[in-house]
DRENBAVEX-694537 format. One record per residue: residue in one letter; x, y, z of N, C-alpha, C in turn; residue number from 1. Coordinates in steps of 0.05 Angstrom, whole numbers, plus 5000, padded with zeros to 4 digits. Last residue first. Example, Ala and Ser with C-alpha at 12.3 -4.5 7.8 and 13.67 -1.06 7.14 Angstrom:
  code   n.x   n.y   n.z  ca.x  ca.y  ca.z   c.x   c.y   c.z  pos
     S  5257  4955  5142  5273  4979  5143  5258  5001  5157    2
     A  5264  4886  5156  5246  4910  5156  5264  4934  5156    1
END
This chain:
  code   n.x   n.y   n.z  ca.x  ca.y  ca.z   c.x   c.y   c.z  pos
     X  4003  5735  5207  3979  5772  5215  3955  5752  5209  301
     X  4064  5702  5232  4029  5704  5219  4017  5726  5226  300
     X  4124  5732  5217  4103  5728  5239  4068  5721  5222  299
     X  4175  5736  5191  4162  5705  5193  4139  5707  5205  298
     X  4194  5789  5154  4184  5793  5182  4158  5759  5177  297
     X  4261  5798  5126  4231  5787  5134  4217  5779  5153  296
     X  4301  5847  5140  4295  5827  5143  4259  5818  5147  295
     X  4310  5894  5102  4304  5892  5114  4308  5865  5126  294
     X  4368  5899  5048  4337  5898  5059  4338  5898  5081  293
     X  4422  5906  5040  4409  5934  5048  4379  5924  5061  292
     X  4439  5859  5014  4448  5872  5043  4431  5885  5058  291
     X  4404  5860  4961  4393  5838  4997  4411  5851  5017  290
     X  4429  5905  4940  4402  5904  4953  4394  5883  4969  289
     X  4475  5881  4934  4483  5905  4947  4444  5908  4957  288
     X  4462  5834  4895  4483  5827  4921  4473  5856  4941  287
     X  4441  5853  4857  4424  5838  4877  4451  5835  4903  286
     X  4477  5883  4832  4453  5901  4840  4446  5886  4861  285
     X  4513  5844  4815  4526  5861  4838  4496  5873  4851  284
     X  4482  5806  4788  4493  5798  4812  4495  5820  4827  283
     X  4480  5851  4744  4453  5834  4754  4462  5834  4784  282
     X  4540  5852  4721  4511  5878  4734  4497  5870  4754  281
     X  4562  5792  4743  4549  5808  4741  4533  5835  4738  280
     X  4612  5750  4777  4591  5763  4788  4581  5795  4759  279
     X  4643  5695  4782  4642  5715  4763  4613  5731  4768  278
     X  4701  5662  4812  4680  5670  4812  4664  5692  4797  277
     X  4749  5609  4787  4743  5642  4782  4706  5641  4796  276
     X  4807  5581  4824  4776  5584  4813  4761  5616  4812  275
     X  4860  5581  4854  4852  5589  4819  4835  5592  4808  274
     X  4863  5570  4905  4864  5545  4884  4861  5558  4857  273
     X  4878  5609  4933  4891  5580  4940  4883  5562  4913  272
     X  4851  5663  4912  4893  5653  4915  4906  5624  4920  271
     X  4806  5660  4872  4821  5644  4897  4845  5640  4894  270
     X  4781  5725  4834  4796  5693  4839  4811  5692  4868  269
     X  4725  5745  4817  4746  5744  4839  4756  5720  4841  268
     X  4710  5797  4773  4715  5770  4775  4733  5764  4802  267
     X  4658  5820  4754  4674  5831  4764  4688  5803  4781  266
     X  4635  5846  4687  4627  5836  4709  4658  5838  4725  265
     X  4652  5888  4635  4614  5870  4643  4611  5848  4670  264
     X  4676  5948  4652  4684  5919  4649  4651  5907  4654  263
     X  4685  5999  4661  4694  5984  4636  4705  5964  4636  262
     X  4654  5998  4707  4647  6022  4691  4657  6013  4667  261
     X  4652  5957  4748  4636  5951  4727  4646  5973  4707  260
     X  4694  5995  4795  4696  5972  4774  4681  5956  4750  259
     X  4647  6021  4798  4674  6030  4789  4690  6016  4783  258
     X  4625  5991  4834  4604  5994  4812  4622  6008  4793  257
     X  4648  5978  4879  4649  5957  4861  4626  5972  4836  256
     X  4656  6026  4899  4676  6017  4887  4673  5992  4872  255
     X  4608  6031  4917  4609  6050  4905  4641  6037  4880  254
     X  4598  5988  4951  4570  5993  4930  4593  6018  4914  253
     X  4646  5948  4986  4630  5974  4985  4611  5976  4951  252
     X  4675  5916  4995  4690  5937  4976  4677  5955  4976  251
     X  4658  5877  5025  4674  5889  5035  4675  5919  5017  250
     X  4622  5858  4983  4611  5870  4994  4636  5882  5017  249
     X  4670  5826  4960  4652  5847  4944  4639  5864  4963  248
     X  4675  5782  4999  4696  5804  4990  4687  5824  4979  247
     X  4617  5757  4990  4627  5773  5018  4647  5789  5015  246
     X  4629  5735  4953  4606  5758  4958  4606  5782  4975  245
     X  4659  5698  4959  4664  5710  4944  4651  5737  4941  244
     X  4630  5667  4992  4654  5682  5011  4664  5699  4980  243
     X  4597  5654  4959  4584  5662  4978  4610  5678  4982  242
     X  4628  5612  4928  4615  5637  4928  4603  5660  4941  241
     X  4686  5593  4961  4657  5593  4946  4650  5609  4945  240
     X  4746  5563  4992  4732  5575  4980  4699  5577  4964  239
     X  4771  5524  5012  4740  5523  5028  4727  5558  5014  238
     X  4800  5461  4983  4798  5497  4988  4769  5499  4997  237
     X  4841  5418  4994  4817  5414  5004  4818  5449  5001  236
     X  4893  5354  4986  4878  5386  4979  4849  5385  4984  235
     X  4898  5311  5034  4886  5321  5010  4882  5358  5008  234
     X  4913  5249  5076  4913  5282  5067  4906  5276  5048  233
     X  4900  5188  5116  4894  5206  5090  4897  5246  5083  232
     X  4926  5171  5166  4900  5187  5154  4922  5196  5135  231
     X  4930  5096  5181  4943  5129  5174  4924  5145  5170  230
     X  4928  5078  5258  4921  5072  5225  4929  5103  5210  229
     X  4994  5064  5286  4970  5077  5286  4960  5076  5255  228
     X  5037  5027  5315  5035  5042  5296  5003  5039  5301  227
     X  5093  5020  5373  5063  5011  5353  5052  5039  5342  226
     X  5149  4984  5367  5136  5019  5365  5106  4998  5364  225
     X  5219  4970  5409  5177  4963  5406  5161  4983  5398  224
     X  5269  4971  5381  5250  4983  5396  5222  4975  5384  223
     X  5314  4965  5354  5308  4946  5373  5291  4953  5395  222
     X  5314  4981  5297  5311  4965  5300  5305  4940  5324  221
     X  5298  5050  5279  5296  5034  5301  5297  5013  5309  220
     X  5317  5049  5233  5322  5078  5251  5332  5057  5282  219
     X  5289  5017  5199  5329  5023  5201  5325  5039  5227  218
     X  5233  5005  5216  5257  4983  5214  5288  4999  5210  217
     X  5224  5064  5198  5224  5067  5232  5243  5033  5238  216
     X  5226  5052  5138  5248  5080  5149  5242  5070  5177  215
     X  5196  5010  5129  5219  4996  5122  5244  5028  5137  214
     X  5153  5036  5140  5150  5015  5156  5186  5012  5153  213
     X  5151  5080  5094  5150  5087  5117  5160  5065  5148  212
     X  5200  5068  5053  5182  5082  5052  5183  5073  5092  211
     X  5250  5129  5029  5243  5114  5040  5217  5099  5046  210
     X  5259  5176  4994  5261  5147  4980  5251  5119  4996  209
     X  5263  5219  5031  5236  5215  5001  5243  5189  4993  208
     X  5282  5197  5080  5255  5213  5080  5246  5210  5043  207
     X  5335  5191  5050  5320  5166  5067  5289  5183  5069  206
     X  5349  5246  5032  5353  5214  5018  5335  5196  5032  205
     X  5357  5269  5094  5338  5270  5071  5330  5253  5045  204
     X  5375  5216  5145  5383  5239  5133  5358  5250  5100  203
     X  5382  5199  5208  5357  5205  5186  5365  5223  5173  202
     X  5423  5187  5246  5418  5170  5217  5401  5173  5190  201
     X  5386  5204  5286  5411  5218  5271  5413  5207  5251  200
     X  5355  5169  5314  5354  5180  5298  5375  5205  5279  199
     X  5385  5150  5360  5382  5132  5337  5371  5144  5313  198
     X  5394  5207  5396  5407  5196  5371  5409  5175  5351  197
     X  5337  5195  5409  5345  5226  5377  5369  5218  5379  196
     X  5320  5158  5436  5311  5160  5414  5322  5178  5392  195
     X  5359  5185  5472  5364  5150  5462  5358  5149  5439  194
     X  5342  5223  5497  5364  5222  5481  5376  5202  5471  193
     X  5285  5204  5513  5295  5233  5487  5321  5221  5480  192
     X  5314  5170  5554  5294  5158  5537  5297  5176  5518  191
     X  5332  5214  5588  5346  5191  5577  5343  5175  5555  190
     X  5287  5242  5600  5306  5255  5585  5324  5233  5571  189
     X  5256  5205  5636  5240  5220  5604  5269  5228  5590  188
     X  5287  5208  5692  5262  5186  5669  5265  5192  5639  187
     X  5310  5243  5702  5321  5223  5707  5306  5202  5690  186
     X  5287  5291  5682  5305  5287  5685  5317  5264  5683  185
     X  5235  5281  5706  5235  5283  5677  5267  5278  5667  184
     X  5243  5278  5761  5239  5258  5748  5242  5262  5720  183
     X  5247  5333  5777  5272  5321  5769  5264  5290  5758  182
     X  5215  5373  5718  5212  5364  5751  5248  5345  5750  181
     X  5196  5398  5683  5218  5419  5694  5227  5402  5720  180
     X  5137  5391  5670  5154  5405  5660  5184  5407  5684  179
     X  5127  5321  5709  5114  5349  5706  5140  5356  5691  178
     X  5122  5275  5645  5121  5280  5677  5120  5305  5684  177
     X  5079  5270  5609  5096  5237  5613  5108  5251  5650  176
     X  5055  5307  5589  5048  5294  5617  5061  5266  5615  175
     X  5059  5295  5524  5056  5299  5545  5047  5293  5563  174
     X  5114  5257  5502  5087  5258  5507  5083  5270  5529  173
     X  5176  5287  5469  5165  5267  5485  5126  5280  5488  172
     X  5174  5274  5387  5161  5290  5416  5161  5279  5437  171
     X  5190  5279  5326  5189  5274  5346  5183  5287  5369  170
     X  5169  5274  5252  5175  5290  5277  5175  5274  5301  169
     X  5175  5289  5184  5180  5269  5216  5184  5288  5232  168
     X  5152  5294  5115  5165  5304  5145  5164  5285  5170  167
     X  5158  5321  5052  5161  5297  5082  5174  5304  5100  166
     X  5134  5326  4987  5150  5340  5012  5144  5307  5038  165
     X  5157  5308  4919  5150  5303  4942  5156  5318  4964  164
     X  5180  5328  4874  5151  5318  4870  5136  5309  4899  163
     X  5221  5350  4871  5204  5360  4853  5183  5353  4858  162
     X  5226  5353  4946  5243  5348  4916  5220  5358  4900  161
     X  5241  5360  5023  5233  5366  4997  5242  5364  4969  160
     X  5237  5343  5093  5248  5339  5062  5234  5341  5039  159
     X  5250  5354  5152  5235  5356  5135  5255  5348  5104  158
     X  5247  5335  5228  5257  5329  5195  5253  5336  5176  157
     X  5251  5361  5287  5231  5356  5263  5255  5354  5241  156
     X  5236  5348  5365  5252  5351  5334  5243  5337  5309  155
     X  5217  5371  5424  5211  5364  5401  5234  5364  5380  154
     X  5194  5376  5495  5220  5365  5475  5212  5355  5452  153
     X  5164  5423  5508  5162  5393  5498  5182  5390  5475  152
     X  5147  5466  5538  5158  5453  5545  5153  5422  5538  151
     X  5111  5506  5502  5098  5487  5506  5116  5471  5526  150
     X  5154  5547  5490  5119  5555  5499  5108  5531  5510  149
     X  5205  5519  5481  5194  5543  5497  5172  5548  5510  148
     X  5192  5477  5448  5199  5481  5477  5201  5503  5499  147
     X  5164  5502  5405  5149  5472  5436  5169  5483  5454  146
     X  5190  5537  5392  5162  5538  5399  5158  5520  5416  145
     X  5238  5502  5373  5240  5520  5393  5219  5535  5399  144
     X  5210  5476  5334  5224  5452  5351  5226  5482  5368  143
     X  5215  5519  5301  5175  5503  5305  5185  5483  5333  142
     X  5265  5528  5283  5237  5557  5295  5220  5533  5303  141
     X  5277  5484  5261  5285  5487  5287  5267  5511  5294  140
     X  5250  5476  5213  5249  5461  5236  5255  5471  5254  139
     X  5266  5526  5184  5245  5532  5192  5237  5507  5211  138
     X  5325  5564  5206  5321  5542  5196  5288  5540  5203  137
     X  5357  5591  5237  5359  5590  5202  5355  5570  5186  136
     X  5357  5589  5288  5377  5575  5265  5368  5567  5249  135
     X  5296  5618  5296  5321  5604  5308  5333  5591  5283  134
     X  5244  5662  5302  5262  5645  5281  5286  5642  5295  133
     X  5187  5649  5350  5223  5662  5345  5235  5648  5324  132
     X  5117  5640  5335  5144  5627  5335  5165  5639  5325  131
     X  5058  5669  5370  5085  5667  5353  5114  5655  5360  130
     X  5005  5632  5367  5032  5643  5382  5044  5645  5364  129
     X  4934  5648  5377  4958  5650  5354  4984  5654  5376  128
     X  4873  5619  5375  4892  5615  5391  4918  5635  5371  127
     X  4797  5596  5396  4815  5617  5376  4844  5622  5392  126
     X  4758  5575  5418  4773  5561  5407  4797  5577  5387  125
     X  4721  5600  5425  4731  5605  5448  4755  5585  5439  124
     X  4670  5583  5396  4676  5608  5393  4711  5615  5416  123
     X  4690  5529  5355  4682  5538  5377  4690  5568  5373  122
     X  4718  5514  5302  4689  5524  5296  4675  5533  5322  121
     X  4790  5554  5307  4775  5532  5307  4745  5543  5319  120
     X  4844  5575  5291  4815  5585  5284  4795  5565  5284  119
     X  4909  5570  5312  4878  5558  5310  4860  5574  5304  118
     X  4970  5587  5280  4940  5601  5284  4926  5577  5286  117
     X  5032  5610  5295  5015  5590  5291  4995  5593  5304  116
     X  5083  5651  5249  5061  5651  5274  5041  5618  5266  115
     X  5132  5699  5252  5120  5666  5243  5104  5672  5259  114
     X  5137  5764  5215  5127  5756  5239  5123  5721  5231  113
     X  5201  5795  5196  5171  5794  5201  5151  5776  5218  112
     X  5258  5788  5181  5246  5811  5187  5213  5806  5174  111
     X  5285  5739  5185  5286  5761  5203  5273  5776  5196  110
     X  5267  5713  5136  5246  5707  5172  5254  5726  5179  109
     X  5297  5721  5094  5275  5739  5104  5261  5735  5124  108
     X  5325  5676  5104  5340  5714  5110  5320  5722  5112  107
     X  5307  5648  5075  5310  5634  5107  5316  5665  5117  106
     X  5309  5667  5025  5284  5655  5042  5284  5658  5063  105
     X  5368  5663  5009  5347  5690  5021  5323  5682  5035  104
     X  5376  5609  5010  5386  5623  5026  5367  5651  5027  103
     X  5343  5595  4968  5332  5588  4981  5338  5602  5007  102
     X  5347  5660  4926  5351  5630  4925  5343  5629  4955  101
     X  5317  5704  4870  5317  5690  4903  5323  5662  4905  100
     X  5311  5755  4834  5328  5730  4832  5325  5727  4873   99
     X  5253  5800  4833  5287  5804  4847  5294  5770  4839   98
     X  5199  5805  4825  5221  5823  4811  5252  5822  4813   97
     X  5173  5782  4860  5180  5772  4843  5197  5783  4819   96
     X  5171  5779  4926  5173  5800  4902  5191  5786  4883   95
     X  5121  5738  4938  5136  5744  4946  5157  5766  4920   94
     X  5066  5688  4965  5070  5722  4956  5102  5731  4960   93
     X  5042  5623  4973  5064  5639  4987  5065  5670  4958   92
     X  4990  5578  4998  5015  5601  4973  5029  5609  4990   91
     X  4954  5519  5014  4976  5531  5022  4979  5555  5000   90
     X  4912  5463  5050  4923  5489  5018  4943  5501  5032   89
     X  4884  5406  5062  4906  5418  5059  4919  5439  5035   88
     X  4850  5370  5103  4859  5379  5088  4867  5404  5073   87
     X  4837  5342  5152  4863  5336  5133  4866  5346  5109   86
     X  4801  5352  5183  4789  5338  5163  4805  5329  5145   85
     X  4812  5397  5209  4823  5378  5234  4807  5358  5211   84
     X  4866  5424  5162  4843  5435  5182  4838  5403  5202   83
     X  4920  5465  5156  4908  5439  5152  4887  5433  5166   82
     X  4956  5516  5108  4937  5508  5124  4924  5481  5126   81
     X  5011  5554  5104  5002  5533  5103  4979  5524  5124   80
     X  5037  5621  5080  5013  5608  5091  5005  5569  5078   79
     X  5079  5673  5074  5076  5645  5067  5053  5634  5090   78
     X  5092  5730  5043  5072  5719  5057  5077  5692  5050   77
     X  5146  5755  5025  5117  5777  5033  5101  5761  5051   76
     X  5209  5759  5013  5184  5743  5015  5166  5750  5035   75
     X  5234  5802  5016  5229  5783  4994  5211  5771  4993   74
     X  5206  5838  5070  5233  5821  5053  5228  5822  5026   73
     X  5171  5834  5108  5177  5861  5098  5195  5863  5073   72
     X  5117  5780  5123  5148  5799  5120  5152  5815  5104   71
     X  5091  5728  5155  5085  5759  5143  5097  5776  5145   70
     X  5074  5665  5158  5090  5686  5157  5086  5709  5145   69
     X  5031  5614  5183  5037  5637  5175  5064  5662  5182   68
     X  4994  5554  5189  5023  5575  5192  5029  5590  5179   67
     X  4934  5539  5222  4952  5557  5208  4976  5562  5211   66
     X  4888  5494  5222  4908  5508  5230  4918  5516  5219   65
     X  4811  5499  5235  4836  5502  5220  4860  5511  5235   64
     X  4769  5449  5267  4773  5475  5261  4803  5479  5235   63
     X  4786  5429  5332  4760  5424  5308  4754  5448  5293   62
     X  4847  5403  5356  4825  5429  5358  4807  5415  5332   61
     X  4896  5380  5392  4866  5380  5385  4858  5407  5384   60
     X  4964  5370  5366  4951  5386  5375  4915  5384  5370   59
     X  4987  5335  5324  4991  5333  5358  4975  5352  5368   58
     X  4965  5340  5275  4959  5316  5288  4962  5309  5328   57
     X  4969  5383  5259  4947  5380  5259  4949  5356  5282   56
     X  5030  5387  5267  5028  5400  5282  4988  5394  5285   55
     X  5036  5357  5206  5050  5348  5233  5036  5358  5257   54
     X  5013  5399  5172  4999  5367  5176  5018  5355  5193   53
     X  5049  5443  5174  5024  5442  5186  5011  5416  5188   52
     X  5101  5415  5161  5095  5424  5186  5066  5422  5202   51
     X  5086  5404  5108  5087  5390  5122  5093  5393  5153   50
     X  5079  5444  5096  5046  5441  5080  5057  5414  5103   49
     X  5129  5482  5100  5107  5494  5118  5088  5477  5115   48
     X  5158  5454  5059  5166  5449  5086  5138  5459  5101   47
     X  5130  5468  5006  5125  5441  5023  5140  5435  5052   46
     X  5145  5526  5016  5113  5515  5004  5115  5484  5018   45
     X  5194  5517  5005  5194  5531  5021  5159  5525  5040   44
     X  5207  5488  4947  5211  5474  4973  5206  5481  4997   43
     X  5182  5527  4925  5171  5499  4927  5180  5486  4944   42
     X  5223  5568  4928  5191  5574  4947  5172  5558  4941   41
     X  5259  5551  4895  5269  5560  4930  5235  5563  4941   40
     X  5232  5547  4843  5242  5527  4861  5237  5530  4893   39
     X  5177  5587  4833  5208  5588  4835  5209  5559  4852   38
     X  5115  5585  4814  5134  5591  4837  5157  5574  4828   37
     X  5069  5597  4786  5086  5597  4776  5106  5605  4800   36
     X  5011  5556  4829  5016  5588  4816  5058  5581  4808   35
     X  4993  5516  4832  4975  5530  4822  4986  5558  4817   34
     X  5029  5470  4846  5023  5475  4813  5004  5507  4812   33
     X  5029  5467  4896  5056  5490  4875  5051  5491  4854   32
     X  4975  5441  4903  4982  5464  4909  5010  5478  4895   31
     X  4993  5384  4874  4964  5407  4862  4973  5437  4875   30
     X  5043  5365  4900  5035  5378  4870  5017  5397  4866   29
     X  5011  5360  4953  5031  5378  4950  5041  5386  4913   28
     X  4985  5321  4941  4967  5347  4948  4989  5372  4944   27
     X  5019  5285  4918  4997  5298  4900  4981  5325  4916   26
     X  5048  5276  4961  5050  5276  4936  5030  5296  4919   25
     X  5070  5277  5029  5057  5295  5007  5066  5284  4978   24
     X  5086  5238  5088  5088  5241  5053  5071  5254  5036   23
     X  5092  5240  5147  5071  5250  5126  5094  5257  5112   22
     X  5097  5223  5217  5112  5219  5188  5088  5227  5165   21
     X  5104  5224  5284  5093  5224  5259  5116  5224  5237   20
     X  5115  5190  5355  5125  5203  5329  5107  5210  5308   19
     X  5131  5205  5423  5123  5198  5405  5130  5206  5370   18
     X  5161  5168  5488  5161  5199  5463  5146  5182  5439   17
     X  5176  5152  5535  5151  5165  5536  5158  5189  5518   16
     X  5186  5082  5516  5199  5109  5523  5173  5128  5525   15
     X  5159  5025  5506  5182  5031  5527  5194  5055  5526   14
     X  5137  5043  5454  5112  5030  5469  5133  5022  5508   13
     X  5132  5099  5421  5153  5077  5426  5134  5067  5451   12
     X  5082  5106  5367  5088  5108  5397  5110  5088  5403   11
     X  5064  5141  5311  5070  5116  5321  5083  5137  5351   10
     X  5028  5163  5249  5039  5168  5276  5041  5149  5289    9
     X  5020  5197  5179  5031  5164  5195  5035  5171  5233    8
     X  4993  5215  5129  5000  5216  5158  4998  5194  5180    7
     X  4996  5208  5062  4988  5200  5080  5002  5210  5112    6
     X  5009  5215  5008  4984  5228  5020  4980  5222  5044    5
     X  5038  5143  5000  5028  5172  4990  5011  5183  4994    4
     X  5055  5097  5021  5050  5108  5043  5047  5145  5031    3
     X  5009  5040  4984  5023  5069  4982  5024  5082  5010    2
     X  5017  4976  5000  5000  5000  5000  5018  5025  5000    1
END
C-alpha cells in the first residue's frame, strides 16, 4: 500500500516519546502547481504544507490550523493550512522582481512575523503564538516553539524534491512528567536522548526514497513501536461563492460599481486554488440590495 498522501503516527511503546511521518504527493503537487513559483519557494511551500499536517495531528482542535509568515523582505507571505478533516492548501507572495535562492528565504524570517493560528468552529477556540526564528532554519523555529511555549522536547525532519515533501517528527508525550521536575530528568530525558540519537541517521535521501515501515525498521531496530492507522491528506479549498460575495461587499456599493464602469462583470479569483468567481451587473445590483433589505418579518397577521 502506498504510504502517499498519508500521515503516519506511532508510539515507542518503552519510552515516553512519540512520532509522525507524512508524505505529500499529489496534494503537495496540486498546490505549487497552482501558481508559477520558483524552486526556493517549492521547497519553502512544502516544508510549511508538512509542518502544518505534523502540528494537525499533535495538537486538538476542530477547526483550522495555520502557519503563517508575514514579512517586509522578499518574501511577503507564506501560509500553510490543515484543518482537523486533513485537508490541505497553502501560497506563498513574494517579490518577484528580484532573483531569490533558498538562502534568502531563510533571510527573510528576520524581518517579520511566524506565527501558529487555531481558528477553530468553537467560539473560544481561537489561539495565535508566535514562533522566534532560530537557526535558520524553519524546523528548528517550530522545535524552539514547543519548547519554549509548550515545554516539549521536540525535533523535526523535513524533506523536499520535485515531487515530494516529508516530514517526521518527534516528541516526548505529554504529561509523561511534570515540566521541569527532576523525574523528567532522570526518566524521560534519557529515553529523548536515546531516541534522537538513533535518529541521527535520518538523513533526507532516506525521507523521500524511504518508505515508511521499512524508514522506523532502520532507525529503530530494537524498539517496540506501535503504529497507528494512517490518515489520508488532500487538497481541500473552502473557498465559494458566497465568501466571494462577501469580499465584494467588503468593497462597498460605490467601488464595486467602478469597477463595472469598463468591464461587464467583476471576477474574483482564489489565491489558494485558481477558481474564478464571476459576478454580474445583475449579481452586483442583487448582492448590494439583499444587504440593504430589511429582514423578513416570519410572523402570521
Amino acid at each position: 500500500m502506498s504510504n502517499y498522501d498519508k500521515l503516519e503516527r506511532f508510539i515507542f511503546e518503552n519510552s515516553p516519546v512519540r512520532g509522525e511521518y507524512v508524505h505529500l504527493v499529489e496534494s503537495f503537487q496540486t498546490i505549487v502547481n497552482q501558481h508559477a513559483y520558483p524552486a526556493p519557494l517549492k521547497q519553502l511551500l512544502g516544508e510549511a504544507l508538512c509542518v502544518a499536517s505534523l502540528l494537525s495531528a499533535i495538537i486538538k482542535f476542530n477547526g483550522r490550523l495555520t502557519v503563517q509568515f508575514r514579512g517586509n523582505g522578499k518574501l511577503k507571505l507564506l501560509l500553510a493550512q490543515c484543518d482537523n478533516h486533513s485537508n490541505l492548501r497553502g501560497l506563498v507572495k513574494w517579490d518577484s522582481d528580484s532573483e531569490m535562492t533558498y538562502a534568502d528565504l531563510m533571510a527573510s524570517f528576520n524581518d517579520g512575523i511566524l506565527a501558529i493560528m487555531l481558528d477553530g468552529t468553537e467560539r473560544k477556540s481561537h489561539y495565535q503564538g508566535v514562533v522566534s526564528w532560530q537557526g535558520n532554519s524553519f524546523a528548528e523555529s517550530i522545535e524552539g516553539y514547543f519548547k519554549n511555549s509548550e515545554q516539549l522536547a521536540t525535533k523535526i525532519w523535513l524533506a523536499v524534491n520535485e515531487t515530494s515533501a516529508v516530514g517526521f517528527l518527534l516528541q516526548v508525550i505529554p504529561g509523561s512528567t511534570a515540566a521541569g521536575s527532576s523525574a523528567e530528568k532522570e526518566i524521560v530525558y534519557p529515553h529523548w536522548d536515546r531516541i534522537n540519537q538513533l535518529t541521527t541517521k535520518l538523513y533526507p535521501i532516506d525521507l523521500l526514497s524511504m518508505d515508511y515501515t521499512a524508514l522506523l525498521r532502520m532507525l529503530y531496530p530494537d524498539e517496540v513501536i506501535r503504529v497507528f492507522p494512517p490518515v489520508d491528506m488532500q487538497f481541500g479549498c473552502t473557498c465559494s461563492r458566497k465568501r466571494s460575495a462577501d469580499a465584494i461587499l467588503l468593497l462597498g456599493r460605490e467601488e464595486a460599481e467602478a469597477e463595472l464602469q469598463d468591464k461587464q462583470s467583476i471576477v474574483v479569483t482564489c489565491d489558494f486554488c485558481n477558481r474564478e468567481y464571476i459576478f454580474d451587473r445583475v449579481d452586483i445590483t442583487k448582492l448590494f440590495e439583499d444587504k440593504n433589505s430589511p429582514p423578513k418579518d416570519s410572523s402570521i397577521h
